[in-house]
MMTF fields as JSON, N, C-alpha, C and O atoms, coordinates in Angstrom:
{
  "mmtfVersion": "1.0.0",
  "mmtfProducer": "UNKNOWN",
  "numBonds": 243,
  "numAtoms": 244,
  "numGroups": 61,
  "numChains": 1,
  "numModels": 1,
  "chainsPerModel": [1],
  "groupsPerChain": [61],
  "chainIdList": ["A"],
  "bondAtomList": [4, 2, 8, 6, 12, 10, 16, 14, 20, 18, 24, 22, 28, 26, 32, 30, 36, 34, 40, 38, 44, 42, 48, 46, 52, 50, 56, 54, 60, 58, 64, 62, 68, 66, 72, 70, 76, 74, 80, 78, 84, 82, 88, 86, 92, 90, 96, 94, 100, 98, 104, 102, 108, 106, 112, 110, 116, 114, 120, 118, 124, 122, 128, 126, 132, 130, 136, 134, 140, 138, 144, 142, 148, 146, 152, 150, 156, 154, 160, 158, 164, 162, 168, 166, 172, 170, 176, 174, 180, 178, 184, 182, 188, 186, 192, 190, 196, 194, 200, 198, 204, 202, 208, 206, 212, 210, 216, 214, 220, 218, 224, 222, 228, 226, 232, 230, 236, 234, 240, 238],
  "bondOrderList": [1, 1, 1, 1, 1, 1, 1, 1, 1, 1, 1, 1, 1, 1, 1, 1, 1, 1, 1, 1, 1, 1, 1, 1, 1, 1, 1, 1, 1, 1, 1, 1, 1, 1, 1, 1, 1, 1, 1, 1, 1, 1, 1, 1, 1, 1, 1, 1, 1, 1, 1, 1, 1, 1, 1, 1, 1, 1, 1, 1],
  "groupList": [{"groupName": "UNK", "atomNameList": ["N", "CA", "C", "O"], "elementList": ["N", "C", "C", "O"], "formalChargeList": [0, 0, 0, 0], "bondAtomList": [1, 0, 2, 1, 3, 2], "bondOrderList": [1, 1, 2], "singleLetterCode": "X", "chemCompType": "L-PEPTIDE LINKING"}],
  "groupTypeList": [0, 0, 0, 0, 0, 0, 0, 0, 0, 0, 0, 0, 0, 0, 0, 0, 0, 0, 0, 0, 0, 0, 0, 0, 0, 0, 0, 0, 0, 0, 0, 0, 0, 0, 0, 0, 0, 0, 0, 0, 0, 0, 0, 0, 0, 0, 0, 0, 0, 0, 0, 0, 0, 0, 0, 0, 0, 0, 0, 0, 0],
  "groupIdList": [1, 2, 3, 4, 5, 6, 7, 8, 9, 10, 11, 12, 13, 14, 15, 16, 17, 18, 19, 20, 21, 22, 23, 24, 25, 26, 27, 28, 29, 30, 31, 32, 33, 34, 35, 36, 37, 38, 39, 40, 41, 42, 43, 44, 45, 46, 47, 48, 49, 50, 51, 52, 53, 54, 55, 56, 57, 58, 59, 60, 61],
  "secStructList": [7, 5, 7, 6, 6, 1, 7, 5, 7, 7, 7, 7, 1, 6, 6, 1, 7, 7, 7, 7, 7, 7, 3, 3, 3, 6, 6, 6, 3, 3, 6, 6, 1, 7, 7, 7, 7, 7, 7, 7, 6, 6, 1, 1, 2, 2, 2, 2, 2, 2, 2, 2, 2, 2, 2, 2, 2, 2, 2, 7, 7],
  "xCoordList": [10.683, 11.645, 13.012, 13.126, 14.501, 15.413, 16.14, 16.186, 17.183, 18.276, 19.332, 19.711, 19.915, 21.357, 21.979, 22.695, 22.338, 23.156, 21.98, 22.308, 21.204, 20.341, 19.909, 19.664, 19.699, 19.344, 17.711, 17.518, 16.828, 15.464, 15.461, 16.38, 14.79, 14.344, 12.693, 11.662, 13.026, 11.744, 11.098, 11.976, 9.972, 9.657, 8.327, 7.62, 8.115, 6.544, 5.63, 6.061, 4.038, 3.244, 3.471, 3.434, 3.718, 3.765, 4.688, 4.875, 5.807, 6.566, 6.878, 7.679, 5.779, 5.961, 4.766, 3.733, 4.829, 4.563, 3.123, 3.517, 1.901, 1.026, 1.308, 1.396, 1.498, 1.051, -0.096, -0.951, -0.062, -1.246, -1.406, -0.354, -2.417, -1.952, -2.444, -3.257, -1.875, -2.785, -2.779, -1.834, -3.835, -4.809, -4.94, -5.327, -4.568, -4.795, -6.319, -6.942, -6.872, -7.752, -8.845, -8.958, -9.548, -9.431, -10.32, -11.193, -9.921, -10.314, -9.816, -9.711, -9.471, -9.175, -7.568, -7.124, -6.95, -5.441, -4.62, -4.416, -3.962, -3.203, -1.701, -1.044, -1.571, -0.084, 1.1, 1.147, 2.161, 3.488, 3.258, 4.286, 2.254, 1.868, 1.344, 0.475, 1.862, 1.461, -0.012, -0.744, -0.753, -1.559, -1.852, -1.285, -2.857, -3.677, -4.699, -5.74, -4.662, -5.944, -5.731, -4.731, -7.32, -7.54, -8.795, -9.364, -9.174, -10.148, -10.314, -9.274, -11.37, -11.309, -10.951, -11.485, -10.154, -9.892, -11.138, -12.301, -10.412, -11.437, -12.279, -12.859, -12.246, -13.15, -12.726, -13.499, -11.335, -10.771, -9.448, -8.956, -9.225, -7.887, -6.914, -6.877, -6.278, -5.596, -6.029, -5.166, -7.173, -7.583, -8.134, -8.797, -8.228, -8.287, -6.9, -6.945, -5.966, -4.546, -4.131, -3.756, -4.267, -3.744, -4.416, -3.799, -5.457, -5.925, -6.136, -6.604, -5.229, -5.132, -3.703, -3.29, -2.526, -1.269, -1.535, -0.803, -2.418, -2.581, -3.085, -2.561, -4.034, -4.262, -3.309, -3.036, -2.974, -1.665, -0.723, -1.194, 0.074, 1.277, 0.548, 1.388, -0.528, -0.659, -1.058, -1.036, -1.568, -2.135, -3.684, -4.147, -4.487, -5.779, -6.161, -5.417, -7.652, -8.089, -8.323, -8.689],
  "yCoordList": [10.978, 10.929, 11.284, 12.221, 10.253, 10.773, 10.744, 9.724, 11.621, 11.594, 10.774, 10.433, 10.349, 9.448, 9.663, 8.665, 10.224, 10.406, 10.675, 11.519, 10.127, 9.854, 10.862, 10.549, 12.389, 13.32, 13.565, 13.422, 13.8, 13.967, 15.045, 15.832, 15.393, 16.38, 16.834, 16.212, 18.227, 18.725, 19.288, 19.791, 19.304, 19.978, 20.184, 19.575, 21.489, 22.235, 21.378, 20.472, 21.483, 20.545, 21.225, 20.626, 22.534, 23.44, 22.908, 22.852, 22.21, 21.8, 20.086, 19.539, 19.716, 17.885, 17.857, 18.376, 17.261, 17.181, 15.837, 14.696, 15.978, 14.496, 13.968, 14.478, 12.647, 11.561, 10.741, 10.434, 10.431, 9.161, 7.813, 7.211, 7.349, 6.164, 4.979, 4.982, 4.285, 2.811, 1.778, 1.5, 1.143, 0.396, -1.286, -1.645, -2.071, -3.557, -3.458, -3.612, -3.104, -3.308, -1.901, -1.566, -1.187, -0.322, 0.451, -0.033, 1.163, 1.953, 1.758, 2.536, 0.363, -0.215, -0.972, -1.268, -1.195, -1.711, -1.262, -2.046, 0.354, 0.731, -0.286, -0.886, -0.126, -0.697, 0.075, 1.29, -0.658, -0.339, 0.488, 1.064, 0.694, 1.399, 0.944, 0.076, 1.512, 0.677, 0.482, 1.46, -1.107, -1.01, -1.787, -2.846, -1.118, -1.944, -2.465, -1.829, -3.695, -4.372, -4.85, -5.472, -4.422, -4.122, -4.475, -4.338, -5.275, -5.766, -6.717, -7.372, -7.207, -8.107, -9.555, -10.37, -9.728, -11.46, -12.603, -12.792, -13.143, -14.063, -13.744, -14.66, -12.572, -12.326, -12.789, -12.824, -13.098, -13.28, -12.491, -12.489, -11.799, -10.773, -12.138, -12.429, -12.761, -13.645, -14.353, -14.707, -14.981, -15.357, -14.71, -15.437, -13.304, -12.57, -12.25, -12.244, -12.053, -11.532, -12.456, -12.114, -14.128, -15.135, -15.011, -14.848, -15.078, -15.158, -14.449, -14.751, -12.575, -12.111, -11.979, -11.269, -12.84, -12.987, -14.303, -14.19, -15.556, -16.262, -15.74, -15.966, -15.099, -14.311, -13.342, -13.406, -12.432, -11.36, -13.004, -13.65, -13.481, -14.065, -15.448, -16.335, -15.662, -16.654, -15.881, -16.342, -14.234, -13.615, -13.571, -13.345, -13.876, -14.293, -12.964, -11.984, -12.997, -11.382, -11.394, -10.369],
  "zCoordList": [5.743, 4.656, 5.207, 5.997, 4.645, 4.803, 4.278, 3.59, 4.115, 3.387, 3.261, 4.381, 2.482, 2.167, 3.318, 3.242, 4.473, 4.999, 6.747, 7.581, 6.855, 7.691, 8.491, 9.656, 8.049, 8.403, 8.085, 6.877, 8.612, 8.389, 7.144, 7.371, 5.918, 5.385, 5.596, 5.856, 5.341, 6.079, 4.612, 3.911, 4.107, 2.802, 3.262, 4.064, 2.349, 2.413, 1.905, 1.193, 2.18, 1.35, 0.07, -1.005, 0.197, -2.064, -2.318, -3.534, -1.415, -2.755, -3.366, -4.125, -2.558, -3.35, -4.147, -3.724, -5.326, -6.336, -6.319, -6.079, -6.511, -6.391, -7.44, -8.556, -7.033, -7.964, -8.227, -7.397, -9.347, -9.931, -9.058, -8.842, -8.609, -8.084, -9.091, -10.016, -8.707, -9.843, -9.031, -8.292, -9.119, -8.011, -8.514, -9.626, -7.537, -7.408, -7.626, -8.677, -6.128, -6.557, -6.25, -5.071, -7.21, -7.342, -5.655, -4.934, -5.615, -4.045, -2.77, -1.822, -2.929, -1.708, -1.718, -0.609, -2.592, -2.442, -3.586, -4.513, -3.606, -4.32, -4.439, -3.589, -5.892, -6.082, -5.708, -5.9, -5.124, -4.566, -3.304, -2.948, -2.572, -1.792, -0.002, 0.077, 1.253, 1.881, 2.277, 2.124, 2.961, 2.661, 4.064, 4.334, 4.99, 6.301, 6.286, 6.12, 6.448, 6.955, 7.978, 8.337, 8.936, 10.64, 10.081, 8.998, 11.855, 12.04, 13.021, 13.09, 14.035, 14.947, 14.83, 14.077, 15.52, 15.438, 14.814, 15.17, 13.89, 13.784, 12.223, 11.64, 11.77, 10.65, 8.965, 8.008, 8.978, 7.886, 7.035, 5.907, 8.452, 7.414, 6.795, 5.6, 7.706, 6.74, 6.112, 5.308, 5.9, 4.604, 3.799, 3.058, 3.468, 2.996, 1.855, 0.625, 2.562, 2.452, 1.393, 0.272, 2.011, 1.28, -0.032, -1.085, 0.05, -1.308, -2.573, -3.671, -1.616, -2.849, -3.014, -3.931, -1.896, -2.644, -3.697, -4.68, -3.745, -4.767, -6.055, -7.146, -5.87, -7.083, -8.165, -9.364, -7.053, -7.753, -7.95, -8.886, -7.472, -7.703, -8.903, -9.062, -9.537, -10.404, -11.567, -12.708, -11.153, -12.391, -12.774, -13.892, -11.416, -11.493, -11.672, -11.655, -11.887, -11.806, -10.407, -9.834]
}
């Protein structure tokens, strides 16, 4: 994390606050949040990927 003015801030874990998360899909791809998929060549991450930017971006379940 940094500040407006590109200085690192340093904060305790007591003092940030948890949040709720809410889930694409639930367990495995939180919303607004970053998200990795790893795995050996060849198994399907990008067609994986693609098909759930077609989904999210048409509104599919």
């Amino acid at each position: 994390m940094t500040s407006n003015f590109g200085h690192p801030v340093v904060l305790q874990m007591s003092e940030i606050q948890p949040e709720s998360v809410r889930w694409l899909w639930p367990g495995r791809l939180p919303l607004g949040r970053l998200s990795l998929i790893a795995g050996m060549p060849g198994l399907g991450k990008s067609f994986a990927t693609a098909s759930i930017a077609a989904s999210v971006s048409t509104g599919s379940p």
